[in-house]
N, C-alpha and C positions, 0 to 999 in steps of 0.2 A: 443538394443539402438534405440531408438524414433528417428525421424526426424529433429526435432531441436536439438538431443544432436548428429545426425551426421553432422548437418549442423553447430553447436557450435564447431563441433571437425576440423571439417576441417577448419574454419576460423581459429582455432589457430594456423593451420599448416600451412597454409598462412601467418598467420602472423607471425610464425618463422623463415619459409622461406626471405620473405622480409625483416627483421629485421638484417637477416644473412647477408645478402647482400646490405641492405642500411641505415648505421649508422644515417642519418641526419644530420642538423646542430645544434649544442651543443655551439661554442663558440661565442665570439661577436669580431669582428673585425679582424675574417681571411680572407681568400682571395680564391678564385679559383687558381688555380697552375699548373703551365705547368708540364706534366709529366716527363720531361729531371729531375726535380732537386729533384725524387722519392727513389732514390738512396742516398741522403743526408739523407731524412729524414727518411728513415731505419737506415741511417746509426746514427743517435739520438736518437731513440728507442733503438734499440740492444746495444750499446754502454752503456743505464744503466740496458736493461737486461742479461748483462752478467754474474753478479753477481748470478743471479738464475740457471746460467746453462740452462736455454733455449734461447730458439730466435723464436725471433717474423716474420711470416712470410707472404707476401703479398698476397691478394685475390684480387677478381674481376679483372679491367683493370690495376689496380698497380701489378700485379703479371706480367704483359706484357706491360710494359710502352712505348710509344711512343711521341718522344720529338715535341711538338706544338698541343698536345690533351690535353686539359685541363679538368681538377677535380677539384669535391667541395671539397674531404675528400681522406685519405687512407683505405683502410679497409683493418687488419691485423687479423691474429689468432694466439693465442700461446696456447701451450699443457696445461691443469689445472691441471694435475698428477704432471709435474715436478716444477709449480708453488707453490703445494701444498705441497710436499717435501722438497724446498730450504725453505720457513716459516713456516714446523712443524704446519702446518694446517688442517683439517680433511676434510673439504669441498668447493666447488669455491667459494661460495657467501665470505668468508672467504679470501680464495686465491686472489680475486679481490682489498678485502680492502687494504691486503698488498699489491699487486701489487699498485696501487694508491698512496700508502705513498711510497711508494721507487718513484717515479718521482717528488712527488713533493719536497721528500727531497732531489732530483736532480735538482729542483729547477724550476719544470715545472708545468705550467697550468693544471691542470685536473679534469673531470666529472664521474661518474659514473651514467650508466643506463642499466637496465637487465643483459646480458652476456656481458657488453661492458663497457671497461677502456679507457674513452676519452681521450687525449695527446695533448696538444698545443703545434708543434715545431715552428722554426723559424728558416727559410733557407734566406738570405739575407736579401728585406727590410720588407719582409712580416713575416703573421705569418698561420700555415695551421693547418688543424685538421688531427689525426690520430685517427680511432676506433680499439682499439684491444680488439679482440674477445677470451676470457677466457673459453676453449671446452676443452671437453675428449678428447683424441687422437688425440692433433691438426695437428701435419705432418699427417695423413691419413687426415682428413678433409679437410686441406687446397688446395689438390688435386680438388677435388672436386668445388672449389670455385676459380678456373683456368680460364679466358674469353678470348674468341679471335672473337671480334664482331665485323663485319665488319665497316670498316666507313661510316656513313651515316646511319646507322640501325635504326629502331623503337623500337629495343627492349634492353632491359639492362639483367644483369645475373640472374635477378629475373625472368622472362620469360623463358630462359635456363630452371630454377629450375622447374618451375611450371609445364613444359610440360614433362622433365624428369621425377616428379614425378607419371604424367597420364602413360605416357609410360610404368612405374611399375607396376601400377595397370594393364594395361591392358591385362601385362605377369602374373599374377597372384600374382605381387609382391609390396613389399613397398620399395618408396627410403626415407632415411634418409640422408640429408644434414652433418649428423656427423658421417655415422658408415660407408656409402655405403647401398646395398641393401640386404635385409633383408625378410626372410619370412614374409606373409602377415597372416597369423595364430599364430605362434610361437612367431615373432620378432628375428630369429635366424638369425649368420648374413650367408648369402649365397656370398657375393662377397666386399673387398673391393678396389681389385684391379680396377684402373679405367681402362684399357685397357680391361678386363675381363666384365664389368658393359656393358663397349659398345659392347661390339660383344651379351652380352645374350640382350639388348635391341634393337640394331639397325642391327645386323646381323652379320654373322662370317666373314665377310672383313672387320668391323671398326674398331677403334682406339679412343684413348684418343682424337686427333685433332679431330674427328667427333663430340665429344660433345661440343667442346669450342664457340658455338652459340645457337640460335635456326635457324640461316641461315647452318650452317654446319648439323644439326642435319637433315633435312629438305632433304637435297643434299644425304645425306646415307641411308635416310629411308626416303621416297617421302611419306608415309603413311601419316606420322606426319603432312602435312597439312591439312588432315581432322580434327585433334584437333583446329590446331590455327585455322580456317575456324568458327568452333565452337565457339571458347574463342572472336575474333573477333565482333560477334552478339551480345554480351552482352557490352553495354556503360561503363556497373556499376562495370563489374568484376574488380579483383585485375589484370587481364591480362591487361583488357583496360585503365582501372585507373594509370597502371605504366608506360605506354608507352611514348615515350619521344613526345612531345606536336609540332606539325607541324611547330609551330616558332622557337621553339628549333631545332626541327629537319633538318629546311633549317637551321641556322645560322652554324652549325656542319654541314652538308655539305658542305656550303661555305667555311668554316674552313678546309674544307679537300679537296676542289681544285672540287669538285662536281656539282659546280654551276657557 
């Protein structure tokens, strides 16, 4: 592999990575949303996919809601196997269309884009967006896609991912956002437990909480600052590029009693 088809391969993996982790905005006329009313709108998701026998379950900061932290979107995951099974389907791209027609002949707003089944719920006078993300083995994945980022932070779960994924390489290994980690030769998977992921990268006293930042990740493996030290120097990267923007970042603090 040439240099531009390593440097083409890693963008897409970056751009998976982020995509995984931040749906965008898709509808016209929702609103930002206090995390207290997170719990609702799972509970209007789940409620018409129960019919399929799965359920849809939260990622990023909706997987650890805190009431008075506001979000643009929910980012959800649900399994494509049992998706694919409940509509006699062969493949997600597939699995997604049905998923899509079951909400909206529930009578909901919805988009599709890549692995992502958009949702317009409506919890009081507002209306919010849900991304639910259509993966292989979505309870193991959605693990992985667990945040517990400090208040006040620069960084989002997309920074988590990026520097996890260096951390693999530097053990000799590849992370996958959907399998766990994985040989770096084979693609075989070597770990999907996430308690197990963190003691082979950050050392044999961590735990699944050591990964839920890149401030926690940092504190159990002081190494890990030589990377962001690095990612930091480039304006251009996808590290610099996604960090929450310095006016952002005071008005969120102010929000959270910091200032």
């Amino acid at each position: 592999m040439n240099l531009t088809e390593q440097l083409s391969a890693l963008q897409k993996k970056l751009d998976s990575i982020i995509n995984l982790v931040e749906g965008g905005n898709i509808f016209q006329n929702t609103a930002d949303f206090d995390q207290k009313i997170i719990p609702d709108m799972m509970k209007q998701i789940n409620n018409v996919m129960k019919v399929t026998g799965a359920k849809a379950l939260p990622i990023g900061s909706g997987a650890t809601p805190i009431p008075g932290k506001m979000s643009g979107d929910l980012d959800m995951i649900v399994d494509a196997g049992t998706i694919m099974k409940h509509f006699k389907v062969k493949d997600t791209k597939n699995a997604k269309i049905e998923l899509e027609k079951l909400f909206q002949q529930a009578g909901f707003e919805t988009r599709k884009s890549g692995q992502i089944v958009h949702v317009k719920t409506n919890i009081g006078d507002t209306t919010q967006q849900v991304d639910i993300m259509v993966v292989d083995n979505g309870e193991t994945a959605q693990q992985f896609h667990v945040h517990n980022i400090p208040q006040g932070s620069p960084y989002k779960g997309v920074h988590k991912q990026i520097l996890i994924a260096d951390l693999a390489k530097n053990k000799g290994m590849k992370w996958s956002p959907y399998k766990g980690l994985v040989n770096r030769e084979t693609n075989e998977l070597i770990s999907s437990n996430i308690d197990e992921i963190a003691k082979l990268l950050l050392g044999p006293q961590a735990t699944k909480e050591n990964l839920g930042s890149v401030e926690h990740i940092v504190t159990a493996y002081p190494q890990a600052k030589t990377y962001i030290d690095n990612y930091e120097k480039d304006e251009n990267s996808a590290w610099s590029m996604k960090k929450v923007m310095p006016a952002k970042l005071d008005e969120l603090r102010y929000r959270a009693g910091l200032l």
